[in-house]
C-alpha positions in Angstrom: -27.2 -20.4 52.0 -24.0 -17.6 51.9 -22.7 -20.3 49.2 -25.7 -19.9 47.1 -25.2 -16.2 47.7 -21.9 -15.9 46.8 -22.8 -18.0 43.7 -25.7 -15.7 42.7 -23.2 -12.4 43.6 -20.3 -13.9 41.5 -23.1 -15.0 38.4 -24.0 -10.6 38.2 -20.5 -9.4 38.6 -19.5 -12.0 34.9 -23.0 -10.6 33.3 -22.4 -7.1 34.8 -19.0 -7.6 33.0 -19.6 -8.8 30.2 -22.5 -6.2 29.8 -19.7 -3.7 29.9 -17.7 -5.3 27.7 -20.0 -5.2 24.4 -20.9 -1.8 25.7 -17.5 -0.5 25.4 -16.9 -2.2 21.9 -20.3 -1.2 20.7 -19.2 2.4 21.4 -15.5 1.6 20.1 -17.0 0.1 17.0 -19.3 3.8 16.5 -16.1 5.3 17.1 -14.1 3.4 14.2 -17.5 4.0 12.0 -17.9 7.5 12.7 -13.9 8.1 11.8 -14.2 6.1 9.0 -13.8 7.7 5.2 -16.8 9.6 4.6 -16.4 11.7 1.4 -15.5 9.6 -1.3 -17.7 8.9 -4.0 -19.5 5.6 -2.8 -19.8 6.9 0.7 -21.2 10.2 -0.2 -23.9 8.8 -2.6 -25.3 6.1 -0.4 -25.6 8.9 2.2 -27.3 11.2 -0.3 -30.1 8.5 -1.2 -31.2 8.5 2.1 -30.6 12.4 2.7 -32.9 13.0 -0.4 -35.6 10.8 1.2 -35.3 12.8 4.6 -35.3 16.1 2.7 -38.0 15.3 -0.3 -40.2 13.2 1.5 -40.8 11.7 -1.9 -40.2 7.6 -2.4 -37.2 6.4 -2.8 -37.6 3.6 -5.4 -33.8 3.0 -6.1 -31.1 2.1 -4.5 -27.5 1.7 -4.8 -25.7 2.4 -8.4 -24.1 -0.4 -9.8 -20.8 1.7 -11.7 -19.8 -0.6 -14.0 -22.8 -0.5 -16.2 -24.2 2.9 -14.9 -27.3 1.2 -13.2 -29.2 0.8 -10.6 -30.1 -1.7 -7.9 -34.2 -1.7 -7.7 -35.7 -1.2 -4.0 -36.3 1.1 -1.3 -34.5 -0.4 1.7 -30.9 0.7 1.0 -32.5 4.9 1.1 -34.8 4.1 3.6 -32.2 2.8 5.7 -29.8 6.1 5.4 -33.2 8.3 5.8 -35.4 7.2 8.3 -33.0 7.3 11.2 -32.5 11.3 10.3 -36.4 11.2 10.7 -35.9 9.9 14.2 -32.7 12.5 14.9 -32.0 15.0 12.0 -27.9 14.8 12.9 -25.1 13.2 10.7 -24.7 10.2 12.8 -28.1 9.1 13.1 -27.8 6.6 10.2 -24.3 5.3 11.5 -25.4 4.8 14.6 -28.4 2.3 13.2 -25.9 0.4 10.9 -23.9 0.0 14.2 -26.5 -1.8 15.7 -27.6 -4.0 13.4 -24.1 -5.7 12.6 -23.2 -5.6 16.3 -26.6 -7.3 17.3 -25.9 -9.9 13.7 -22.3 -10.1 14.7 -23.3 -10.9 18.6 -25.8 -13.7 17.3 -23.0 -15.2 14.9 -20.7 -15.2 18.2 -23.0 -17.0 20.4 -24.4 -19.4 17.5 -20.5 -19.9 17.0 -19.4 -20.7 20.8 -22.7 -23.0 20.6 -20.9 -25.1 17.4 -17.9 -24.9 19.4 -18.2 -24.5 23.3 -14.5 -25.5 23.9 -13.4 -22.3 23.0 -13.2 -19.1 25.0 -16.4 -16.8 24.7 -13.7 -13.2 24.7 -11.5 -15.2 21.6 -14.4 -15.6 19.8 -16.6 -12.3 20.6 -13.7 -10.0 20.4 -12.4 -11.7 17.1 -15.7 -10.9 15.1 -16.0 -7.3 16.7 -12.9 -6.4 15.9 -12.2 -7.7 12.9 -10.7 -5.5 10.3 -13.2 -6.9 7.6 -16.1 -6.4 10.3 -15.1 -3.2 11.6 -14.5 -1.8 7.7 -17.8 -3.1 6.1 -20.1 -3.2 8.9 -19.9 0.0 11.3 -19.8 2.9 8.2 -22.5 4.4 5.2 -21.4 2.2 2.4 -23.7 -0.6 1.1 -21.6 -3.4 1.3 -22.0 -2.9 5.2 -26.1 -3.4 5.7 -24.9 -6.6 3.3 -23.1 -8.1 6.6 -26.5 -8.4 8.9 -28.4 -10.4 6.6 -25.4 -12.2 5.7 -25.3 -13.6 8.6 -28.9 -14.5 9.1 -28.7 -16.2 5.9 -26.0 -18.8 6.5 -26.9 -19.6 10.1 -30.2 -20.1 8.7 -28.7 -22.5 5.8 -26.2 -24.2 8.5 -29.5 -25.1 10.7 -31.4 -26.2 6.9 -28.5 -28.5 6.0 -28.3 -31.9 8.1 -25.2 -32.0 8.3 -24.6 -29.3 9.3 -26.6 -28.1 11.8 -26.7 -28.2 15.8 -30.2 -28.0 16.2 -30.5 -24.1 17.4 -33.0 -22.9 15.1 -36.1 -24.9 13.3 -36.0 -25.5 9.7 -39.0 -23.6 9.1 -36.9 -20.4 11.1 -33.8 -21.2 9.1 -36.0 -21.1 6.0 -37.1 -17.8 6.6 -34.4 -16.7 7.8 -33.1 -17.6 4.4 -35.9 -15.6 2.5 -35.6 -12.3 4.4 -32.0 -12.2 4.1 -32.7 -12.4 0.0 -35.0 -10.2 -0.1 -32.7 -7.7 2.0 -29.3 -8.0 0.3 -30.8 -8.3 -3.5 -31.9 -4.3 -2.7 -28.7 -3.6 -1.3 -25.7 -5.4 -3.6 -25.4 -7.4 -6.3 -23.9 -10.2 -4.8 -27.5 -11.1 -3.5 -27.8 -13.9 -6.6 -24.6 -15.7 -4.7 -26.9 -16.7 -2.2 -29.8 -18.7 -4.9 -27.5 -21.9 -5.3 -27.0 -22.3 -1.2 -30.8 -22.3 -0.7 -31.3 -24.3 -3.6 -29.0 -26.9 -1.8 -30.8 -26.4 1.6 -34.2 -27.5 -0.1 -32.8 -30.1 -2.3 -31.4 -32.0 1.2 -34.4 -30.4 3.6 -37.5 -30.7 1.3 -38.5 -28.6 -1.2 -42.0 -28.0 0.6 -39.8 -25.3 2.4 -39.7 -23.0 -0.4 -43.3 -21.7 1.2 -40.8 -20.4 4.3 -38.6 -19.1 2.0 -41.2 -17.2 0.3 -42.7 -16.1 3.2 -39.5 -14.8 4.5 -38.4 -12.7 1.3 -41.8 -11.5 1.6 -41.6 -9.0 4.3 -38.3 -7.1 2.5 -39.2 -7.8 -0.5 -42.6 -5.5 -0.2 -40.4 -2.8 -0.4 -39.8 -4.0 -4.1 -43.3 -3.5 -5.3 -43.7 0.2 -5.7 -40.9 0.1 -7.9 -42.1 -2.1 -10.3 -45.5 -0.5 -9.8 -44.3 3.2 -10.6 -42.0 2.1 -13.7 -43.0 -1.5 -14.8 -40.7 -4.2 -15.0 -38.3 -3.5 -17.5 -37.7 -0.2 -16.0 -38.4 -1.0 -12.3 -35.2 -3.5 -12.7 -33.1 -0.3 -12.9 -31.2 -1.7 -15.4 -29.4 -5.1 -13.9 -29.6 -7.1 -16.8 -26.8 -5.0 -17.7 -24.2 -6.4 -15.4 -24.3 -9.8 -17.2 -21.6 -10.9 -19.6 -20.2 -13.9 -20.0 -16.9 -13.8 -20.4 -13.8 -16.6 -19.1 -11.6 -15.9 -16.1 -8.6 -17.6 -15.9 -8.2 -20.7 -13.6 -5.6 -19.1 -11.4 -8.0 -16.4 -9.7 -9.3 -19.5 -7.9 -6.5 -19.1 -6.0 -6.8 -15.5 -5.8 -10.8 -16.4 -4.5 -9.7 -18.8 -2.3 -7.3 -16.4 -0.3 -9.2 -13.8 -0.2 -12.1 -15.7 0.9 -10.0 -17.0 4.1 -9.3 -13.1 4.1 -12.5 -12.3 6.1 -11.4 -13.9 9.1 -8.3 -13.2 9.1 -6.0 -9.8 9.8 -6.1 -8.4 6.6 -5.1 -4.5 6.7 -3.4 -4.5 3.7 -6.6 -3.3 1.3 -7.8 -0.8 4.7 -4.9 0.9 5.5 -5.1 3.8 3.1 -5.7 3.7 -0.7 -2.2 2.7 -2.3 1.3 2.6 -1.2 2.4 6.4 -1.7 -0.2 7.0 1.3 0.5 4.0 3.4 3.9 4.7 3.3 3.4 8.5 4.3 1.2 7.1 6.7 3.4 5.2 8.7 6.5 7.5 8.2 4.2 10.4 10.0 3.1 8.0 12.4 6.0 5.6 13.4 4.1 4.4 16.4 1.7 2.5 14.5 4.6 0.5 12.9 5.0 -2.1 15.1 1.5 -2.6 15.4 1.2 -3.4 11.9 4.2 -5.5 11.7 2.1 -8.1 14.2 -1.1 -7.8 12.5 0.3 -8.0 8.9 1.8 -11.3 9.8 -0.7 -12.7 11.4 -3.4 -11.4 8.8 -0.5 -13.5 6.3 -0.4 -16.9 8.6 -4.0 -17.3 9.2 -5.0 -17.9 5.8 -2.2 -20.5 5.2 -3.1 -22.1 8.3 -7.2 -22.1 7.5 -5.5 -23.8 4.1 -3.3 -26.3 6.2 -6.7 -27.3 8.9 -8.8 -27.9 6.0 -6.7 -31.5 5.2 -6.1 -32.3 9.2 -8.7 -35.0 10.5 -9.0 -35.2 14.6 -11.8 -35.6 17.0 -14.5 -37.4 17.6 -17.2 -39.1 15.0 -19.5 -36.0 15.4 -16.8 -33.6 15.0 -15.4 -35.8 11.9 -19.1 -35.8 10.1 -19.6 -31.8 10.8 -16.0 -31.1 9.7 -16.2 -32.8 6.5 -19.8 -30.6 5.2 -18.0 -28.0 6.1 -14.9 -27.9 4.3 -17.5 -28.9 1.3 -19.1 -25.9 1.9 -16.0 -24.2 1.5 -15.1 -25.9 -1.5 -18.3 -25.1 -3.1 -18.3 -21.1 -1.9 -15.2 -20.7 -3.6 -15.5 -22.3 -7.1 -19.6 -20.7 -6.6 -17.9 -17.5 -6.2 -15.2 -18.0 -9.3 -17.6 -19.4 -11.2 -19.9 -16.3 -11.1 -17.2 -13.7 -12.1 -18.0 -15.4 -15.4 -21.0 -13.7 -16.2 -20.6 -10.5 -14.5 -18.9 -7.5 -15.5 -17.4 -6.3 -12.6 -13.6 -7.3 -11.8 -13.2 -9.9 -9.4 -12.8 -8.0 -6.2 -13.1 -9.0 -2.4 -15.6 -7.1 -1.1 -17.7 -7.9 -3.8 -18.3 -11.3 -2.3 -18.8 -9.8 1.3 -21.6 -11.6 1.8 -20.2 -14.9 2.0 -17.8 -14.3 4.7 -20.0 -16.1 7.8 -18.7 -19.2 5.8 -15.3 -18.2 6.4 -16.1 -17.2 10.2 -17.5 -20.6 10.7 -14.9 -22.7 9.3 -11.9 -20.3 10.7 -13.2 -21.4 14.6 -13.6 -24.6 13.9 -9.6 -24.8 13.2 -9.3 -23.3 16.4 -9.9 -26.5 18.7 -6.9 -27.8 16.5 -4.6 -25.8 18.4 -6.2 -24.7 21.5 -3.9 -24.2 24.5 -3.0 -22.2 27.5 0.2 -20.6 24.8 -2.0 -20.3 22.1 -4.6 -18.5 23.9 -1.9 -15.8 25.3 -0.7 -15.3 21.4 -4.5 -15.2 20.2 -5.1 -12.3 22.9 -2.0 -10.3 22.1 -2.6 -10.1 18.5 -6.2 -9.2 19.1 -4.6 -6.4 21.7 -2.3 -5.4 19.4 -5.3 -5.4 15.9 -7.5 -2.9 18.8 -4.5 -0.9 19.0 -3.5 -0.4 15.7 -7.6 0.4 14.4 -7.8 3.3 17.4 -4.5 4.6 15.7 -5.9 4.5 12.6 -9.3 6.0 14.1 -7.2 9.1 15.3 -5.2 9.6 12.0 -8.8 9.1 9.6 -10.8 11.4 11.7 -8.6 14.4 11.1 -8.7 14.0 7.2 -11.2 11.8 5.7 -14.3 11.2 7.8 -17.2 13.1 8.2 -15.9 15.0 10.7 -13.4 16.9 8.8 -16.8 19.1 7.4 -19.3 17.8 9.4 -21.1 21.4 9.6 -22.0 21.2 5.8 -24.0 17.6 6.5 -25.1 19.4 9.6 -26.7 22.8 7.5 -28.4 20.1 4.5 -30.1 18.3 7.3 -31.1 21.2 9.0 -32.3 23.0 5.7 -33.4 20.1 3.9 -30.9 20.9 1.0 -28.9 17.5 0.0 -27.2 19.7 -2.7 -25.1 21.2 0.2 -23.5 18.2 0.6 -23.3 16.6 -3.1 -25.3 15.3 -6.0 -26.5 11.8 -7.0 -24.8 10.2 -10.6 -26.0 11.9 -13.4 -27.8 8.3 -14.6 -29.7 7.9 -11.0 -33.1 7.3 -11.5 -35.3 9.5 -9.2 -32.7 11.5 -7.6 -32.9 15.1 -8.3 -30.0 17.3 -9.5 -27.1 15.8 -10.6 -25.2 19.4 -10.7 -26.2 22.9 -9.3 -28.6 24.4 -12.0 -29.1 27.5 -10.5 -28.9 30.1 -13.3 -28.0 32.6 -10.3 -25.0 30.7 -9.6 -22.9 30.6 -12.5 -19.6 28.4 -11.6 -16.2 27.5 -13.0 -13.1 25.1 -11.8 -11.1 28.4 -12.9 -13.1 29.7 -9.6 -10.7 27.4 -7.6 -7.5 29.4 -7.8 -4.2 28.0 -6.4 -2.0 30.0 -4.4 0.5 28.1 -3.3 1.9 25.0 -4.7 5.2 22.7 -3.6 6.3 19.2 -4.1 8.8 17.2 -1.8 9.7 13.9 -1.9 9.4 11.9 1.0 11.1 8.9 2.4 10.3 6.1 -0.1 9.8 8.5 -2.9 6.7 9.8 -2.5 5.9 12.7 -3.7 3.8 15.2 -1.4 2.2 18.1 -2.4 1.7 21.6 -0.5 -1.1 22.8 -1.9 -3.0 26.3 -0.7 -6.5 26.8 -2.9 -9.2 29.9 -2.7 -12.6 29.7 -4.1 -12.9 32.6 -5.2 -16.5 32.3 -6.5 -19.3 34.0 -3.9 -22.3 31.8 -4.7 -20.8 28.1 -5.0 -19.1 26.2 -2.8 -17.3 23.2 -4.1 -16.1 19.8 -3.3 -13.9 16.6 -4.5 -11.5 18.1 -5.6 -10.1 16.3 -8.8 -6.3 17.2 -9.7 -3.9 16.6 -12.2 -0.3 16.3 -11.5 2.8 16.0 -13.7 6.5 15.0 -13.7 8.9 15.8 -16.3 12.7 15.4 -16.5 15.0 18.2 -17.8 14.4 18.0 -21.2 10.6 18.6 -20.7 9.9 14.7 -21.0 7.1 13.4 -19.0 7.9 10.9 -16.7 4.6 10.1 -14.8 1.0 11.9 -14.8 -1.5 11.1 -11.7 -5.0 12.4 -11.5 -6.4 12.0 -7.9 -9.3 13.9 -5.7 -8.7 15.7 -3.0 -12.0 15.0 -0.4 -13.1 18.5 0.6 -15.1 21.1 0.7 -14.3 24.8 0.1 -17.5 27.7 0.8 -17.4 30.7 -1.3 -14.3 32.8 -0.5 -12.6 30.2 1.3 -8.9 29.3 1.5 -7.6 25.9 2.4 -4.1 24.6 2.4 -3.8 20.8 1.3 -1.5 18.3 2.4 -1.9 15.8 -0.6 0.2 12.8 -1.0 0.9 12.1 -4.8 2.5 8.9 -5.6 5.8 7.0 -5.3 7.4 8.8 -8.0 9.9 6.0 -10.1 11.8 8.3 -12.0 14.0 11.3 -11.5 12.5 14.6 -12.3 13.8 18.3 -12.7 9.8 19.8 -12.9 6.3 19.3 -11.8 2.8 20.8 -12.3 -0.4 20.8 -10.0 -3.6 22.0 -11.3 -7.0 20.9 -10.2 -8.8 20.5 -13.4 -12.3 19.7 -12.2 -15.0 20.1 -9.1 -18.3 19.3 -8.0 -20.4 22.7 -7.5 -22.4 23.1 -4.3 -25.2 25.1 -2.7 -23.1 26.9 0.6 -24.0 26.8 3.5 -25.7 29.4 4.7 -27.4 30.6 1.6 -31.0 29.9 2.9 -30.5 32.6 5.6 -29.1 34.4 2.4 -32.2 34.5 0.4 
């Protein structure tokens, strides 16, 4: 009896535990999202589709904007997804705090569906690695579409793994996995592009399961895919597309991005912070000068973001274990194969430049396949390594959660996304793309509130060069206009030599906001400047005009 007790006793303390444990990174993972950048342009209008909803009431029937062919993506999910949480709670965080949820719940089934495909492997290796991340933590925990692509990502490919023989491990039906398959369709393909990646994968699953599934499938894209039919309802087909056919062009990519593809697909599961520690080298250099504690920090997670791709490369031709393991081991490294030739091969009809993220949506693939290299290696020295880089990744994304929330995340003007909740007024906080179908205002049309970029007048203006040679600019602005406030910033800057020669130009935007009469002084880092230079010139040359806070009380 007391050893049944002490059984039962020890049982609650693991769950009470590990109940703890995903609480704490749930919250950490809000944290990094809420930190994250907030006020660049694809941030900003994603927020603003689903702001408008809140504030209009009025259907959104558009989502994201495609830019390289000034379109749209056609559906309602993406704004209602932004909006209806600020229906629920009217505060900025409201919609963060639902995309939180849904990739931590998406990114807790892939663990457990994971440790069930591979139960030798410790549950904390393989639920802290897919919470933490960088990939997961980037584009699944902040208001940017290619984050709500992750959730039905991953719905998708457990439901293809559990359609393909071969593959699967018997955790889910086919009829489920069909489903699944179909919802997650329906989702993505009003949320990102890269939806269409996903056709020839359940094309395979119902050539090898039966094509009498395609009535799951259907059913399954049904249920997201209903927020698809007012669209094409208000403007027809042609214009209820929003304009995708647009983004096809067949063109030829040279055989040696399938390289490029393949490494960046083993990318996603690896350490990667190249791409996510700031926007180019001027910064992330600044960066770690003014923060010399995060060095070492990204010294072990820049190597080990480097070796885990090579050795994903190196497990693919290694053959060990058991018949079952054998058979499983060879579909997937198939699978692999034909994700990344699928992937290059598409970059032949679109427009867009070959980037990772814009194939987001494949990387449960590349989750999958990394764990099952793991058992390759799996030892008591191995584990102690695994947990000290993950320790030292944590570390190095709270640093960088501390440095982002002072200057780029919502945070840094929260009280202007604060007053166009409470008043209803989105153009507080920006403006849709002039091309957006359905979205209001693309600029302040106010005749009462006539506005310049000559109303931002700089005060103050200094270079210095920096270790590395980047050039940083002191920069102290006023708005000096009463009715508009303004935001994004866009500057020109200039480098000449003594003779009046220019040496480099940089145009860049600097993310804030400035309310009528304001002053601000700017810390902006330039560039690595690669020449000498005797003069330089800062002038910001153009802004976005806001309504200011405040000015309902004004009225």
């Amino acid at each position: 009896m007391e050893t049944s007790v002490t059984v039962q006793s020890t049982i609650l303390n693991l769950k009470s535990r590990s109940f703890a444990a995903l609480a704490a990174l749930f919250l950490a993972r809000l944290a990094f999202g809420l930190t994250s950048e907030f006020w660049s342009e694809d941030e900003t209008q994603i927020y603003l589709m689903g702001l408008r909803y809140y504030a209009t009431g009025d259907w959104p029937y558009f989502g994201p904007d495609v830019v390289w062919t000034r379109s749209q993506i056609a559906g309602a999910l993406q704004p209602l997804l932004v909006g209806l949480p600020l229906r629920i709670a009217p505060f900025p965080e409201a919609p963060f705090v639902l995309i939180n949820i849904l990739s931590f719940a998406a990114l807790c089934g892939l663990a457990a569906y994971i440790c069930r495909r591979e139960p030798s492997l410790p549950r904390w290796l393989v639920w802290g690695w897919l919470l933490t991340a960088p990939w997961t933590l980037q584009f699944s925990t902040h208001v940017i579409n290619p984050s709500y692509v992750l959730p039905a990502a991953i719905a998708f490919f457990i439901g293809f793994f559990e359609a393909v023989p071969a593959l699967s491990i018997g955790v889910v039906s086919p009829r489920l996995a069909f489903a699944a398959m179909g919802a997650a369709i329906g989702w993505i393909m009003q949320v990102h592009m890269s939806w269409t990646l996903l056709l020839p994968f359940a094309a395979v699953a119902l050539y090898l399961r039966g094509v009498v599934n395609v009535v799951w499938l259907a059913a399954g894209a049904a249920v997201p895919g209903a927020l698809l039919l007012p669209t094409f309802f208000a403007h027809g087909f042609d214009g209820g597309s929003g304009g995708a056919s647009t983004n096809m062009h067949f063109h030829v990519v040279m055989p040696d991005r399938l390289l490029v593809t393949l490494a960046q697909f083993f990318s996603f599961a690896s350490l990667e912070i190249n791409r996510f520690v700031a926007t180019d080298n001027a910064k992330r250099l600044t960066l770690l000068v003014t923060h010399p504690w995060l060095i070492p920090l990204a010294a072990i997670v820049l190597v080990a973001g480097f070796a885990q791709p090579v050795w994903m490369l190196v497990s693919a031709f290694r053959r060990q274990g058991p018949p079952e393991r054998l058979r499983h081991g060879q579909a997937l490294r198939a699978l692999v194969a034909f994700t990344v030739v699928l992937v290059y091969a598409s970059y032949w009809f679109v427009r867009e430049e070959p980037q990772a993220h814009a194939f987001f949506v494949v990387a449960p693939v590349a989750f999958i396949f990394a764990a099952s290299c793991w058992p390759l290696i799996d030892s008591r020295r191995w584990r102690r390594v695994a947990a000290a880089v993950m320790g030292a990744n944590i570390a190095l994304h709270a640093g960088l959660a501390v440095v982002q929330a002072r200057h780029d995340s919502l945070y840094t003007n929260r009280q202007v996304v604060a007053a166009a909740i409470r008043d209803k007024e989105p153009e507080m906080f920006g403006h849709r793309r002039p091309y957006a179908n359905d979205a209001g205002p693309s600029a302040v049309t106010d005749p009462t509130r006539p506005h310049d970029v000559r109303d931002l007048q700089i005060v103050e203006r200094a270079v210095r060069i920096e270790r590395g040679g980047a050039a940083v600019w002191t920069v102290t602005v006023t708005n000096t206009n009463r009715r508009v406030a303004f935001r994004s910033l866009i500057y020109h800057a200039t480098y000449a030599d003594g003779k009046g020669d220019v040496v480099q130009q940089r145009d860049d935007v600097i993310k804030d906001v400035l309310q009528p009469g304001e002053t601000k002084r700017f810390e902006v880092v330039d560039t690595i400047v690669r020449a000498p230079f005797q003069d330089a010139t800062f002038e910001v040359v153009s802004a976005e005009g806001l309504i200011p806070v405040g000015s309902r009380e004004s009225r």
